[in-house]
N, C-alpha and C positions, 0 to 999 in steps of 0.2 A: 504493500500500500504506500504512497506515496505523498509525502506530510505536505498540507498547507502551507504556502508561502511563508504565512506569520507564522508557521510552527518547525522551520529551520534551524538549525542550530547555528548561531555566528559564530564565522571562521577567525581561528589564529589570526590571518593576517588582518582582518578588525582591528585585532587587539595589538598588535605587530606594527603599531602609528605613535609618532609622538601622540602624549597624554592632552594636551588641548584642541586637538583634532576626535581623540576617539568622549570624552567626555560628553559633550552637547547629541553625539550621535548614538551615547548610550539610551538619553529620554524616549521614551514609547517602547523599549526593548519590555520581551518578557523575561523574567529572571525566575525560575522554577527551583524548587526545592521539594525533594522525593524523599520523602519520612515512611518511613514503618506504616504510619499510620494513613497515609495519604498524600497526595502531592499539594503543595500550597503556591500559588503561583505570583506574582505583584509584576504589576505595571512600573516602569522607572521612573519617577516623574522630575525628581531630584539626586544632582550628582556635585562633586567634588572634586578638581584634580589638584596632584600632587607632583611636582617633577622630581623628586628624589634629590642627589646631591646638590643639583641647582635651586631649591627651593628650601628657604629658612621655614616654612610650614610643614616639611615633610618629618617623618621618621627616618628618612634614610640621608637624612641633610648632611649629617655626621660620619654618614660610612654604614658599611654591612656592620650589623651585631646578631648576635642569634635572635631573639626575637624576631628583625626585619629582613630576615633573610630568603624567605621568600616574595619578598618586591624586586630580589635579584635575578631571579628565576627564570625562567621561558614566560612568554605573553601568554594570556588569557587564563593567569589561574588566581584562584582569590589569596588575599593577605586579612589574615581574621585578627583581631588583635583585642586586648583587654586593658577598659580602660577604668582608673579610679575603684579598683576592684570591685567593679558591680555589672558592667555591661561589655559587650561585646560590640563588636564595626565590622561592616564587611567591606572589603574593597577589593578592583579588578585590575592585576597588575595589565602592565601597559610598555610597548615600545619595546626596543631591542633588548634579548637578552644579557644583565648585567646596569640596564638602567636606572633601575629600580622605581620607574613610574608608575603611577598607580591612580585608580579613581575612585574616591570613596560613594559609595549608594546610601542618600540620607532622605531616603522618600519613595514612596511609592502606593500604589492601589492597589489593595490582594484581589484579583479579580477570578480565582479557586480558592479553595480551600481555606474560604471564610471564618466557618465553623472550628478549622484545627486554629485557625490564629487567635479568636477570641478566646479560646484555652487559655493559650499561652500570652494573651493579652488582657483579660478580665479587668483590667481598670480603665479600657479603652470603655469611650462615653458612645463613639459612632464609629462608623466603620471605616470611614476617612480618617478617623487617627488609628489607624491597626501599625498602618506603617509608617506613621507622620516622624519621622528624624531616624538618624542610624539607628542608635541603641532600638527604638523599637521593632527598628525595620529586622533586627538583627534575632529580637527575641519572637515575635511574629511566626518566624522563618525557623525557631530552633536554631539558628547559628550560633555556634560557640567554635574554639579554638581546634577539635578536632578535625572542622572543615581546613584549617589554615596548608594552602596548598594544593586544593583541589582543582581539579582542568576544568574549568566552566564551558570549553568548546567539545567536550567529549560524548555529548548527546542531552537528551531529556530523562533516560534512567540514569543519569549520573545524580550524585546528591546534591549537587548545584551545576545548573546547566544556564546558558543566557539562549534567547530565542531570537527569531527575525523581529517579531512582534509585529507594532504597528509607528514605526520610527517620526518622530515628532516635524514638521514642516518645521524650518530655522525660523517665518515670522513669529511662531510661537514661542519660538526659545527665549528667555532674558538671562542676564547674567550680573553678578557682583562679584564683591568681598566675601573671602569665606567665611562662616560662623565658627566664633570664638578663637580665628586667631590670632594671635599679636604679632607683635615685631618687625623686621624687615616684612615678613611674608602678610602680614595688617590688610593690605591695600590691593593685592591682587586679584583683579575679579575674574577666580576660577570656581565659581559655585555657577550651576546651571539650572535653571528650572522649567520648568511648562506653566508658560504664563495663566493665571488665574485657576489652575487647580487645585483645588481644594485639600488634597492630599501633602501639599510643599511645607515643609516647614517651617515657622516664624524664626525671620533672619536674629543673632542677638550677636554682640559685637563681643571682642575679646575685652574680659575683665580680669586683673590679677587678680592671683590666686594668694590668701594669705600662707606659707611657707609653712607654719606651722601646724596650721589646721590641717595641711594638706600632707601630713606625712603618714605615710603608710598606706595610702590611697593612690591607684594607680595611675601614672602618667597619661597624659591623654598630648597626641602631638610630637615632632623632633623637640626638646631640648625645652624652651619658654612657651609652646607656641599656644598653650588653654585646650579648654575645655569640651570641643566639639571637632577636634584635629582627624585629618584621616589621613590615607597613608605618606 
């Protein structure tokens, strides 16, 4: 049988593009998640890029460490990562192998497997916040750090797979400053979204973190970058 346009699997070389080329054409993608229990499926409607050693916003701004070592990886496999010791991020590495590019996914519409995400989301008020920012998108989906590394181009029974979907027209796109980060990287408008969907996240600007409070709680970001950092 012979899959539906929008239910293609997107190819390596996708993901095989510098990171602010493949970001804006991630919106509209289907991004699939195949659980024991059912498949859960989300619209993309918000993303994040990161360029790795060129970017003070990244994790990998610094260099390979074992944590971020799979941002070093072959394209198209995800970087899971925890942050503030409570939540999970997913993100889609990006560009040549060794670049350590990556796009974080901070949004989306579950449009299957409703029922499994309100499980795993019981404090969601509507169905538009199932996946309104990483962290939910993250717990939603069951994402945690066992995913860290998996091929998202290897099919739809892979445990994270991305789809053709239904890719967003560019007048739709807008774009800014990411959420919550500081520093050099403050200013750079690599957050993507799909204009007026309800699903996108409320943009919040990077606020320092008191030092103290903040100890023992997991880093979120390369180095200062705050609170809502992906890869």
């Amino acid at each position: 049988m012979i899959a539906a346009p929008d239910r293609m699997p997107v190819t390596r070389d996708f993901f095989a593009r510098p990171v602010l080329e493949v970001a804006p054409e991630l919106l509209g993608r289907t991004l699939v998640r195949t659980t024991p229990d059912g498949p859960i499926e989300v619209r993309i409607t918000e993303v994040e890029a990161y360029a790795g050693e060129a970017d003070p916003g990244s994790h990998a701004y610094r260099g390979r460490t074992e944590r971020n070592a799979s941002m070093f990886g072959p394209p198209g496999h995800a970087y899971v990562y925890f942050i503030y010791g409570m939540w999970f991020s997913l993100n889609l590495v990006c560009g040549e192998e060794g670049t350590a590019s990556g796009v974080l996914l901070r949004a989306g519409e579950v449009i299957r497997g409703q029922e499994l995400a309100r499980e795993r989301r019981p404090k969601a008020r509507k169905d538009r916040e199932l996946a309104q920012g990483p962290a939910r998108l993250a717990t939603a989906l069951s994402v945690d750090r066992g995913l860290n590394g998996t091929d998202v181009c290897a099919g739809p029974d892979a445990p994270l797979s991305v789809l053709t979907g239904h890719p967003v027209h560019p007048d739709r796109i807008r774009n800014g400053p990411r959420t919550g980060v500081g520093g050099e990287g403050a200013t750079h408008p690599w957050r993507f979204w799909v204009d007026g969907d309800p699903t996108v996240s409320p943009y919040r600007a990077h606020v320092p973190r008191n030092r103290g409070a903040g100890r023992g709680a997991g880093r979120g970001g390369a180095g200062k970058t705050g609170r809502q950092a992906g890869a």
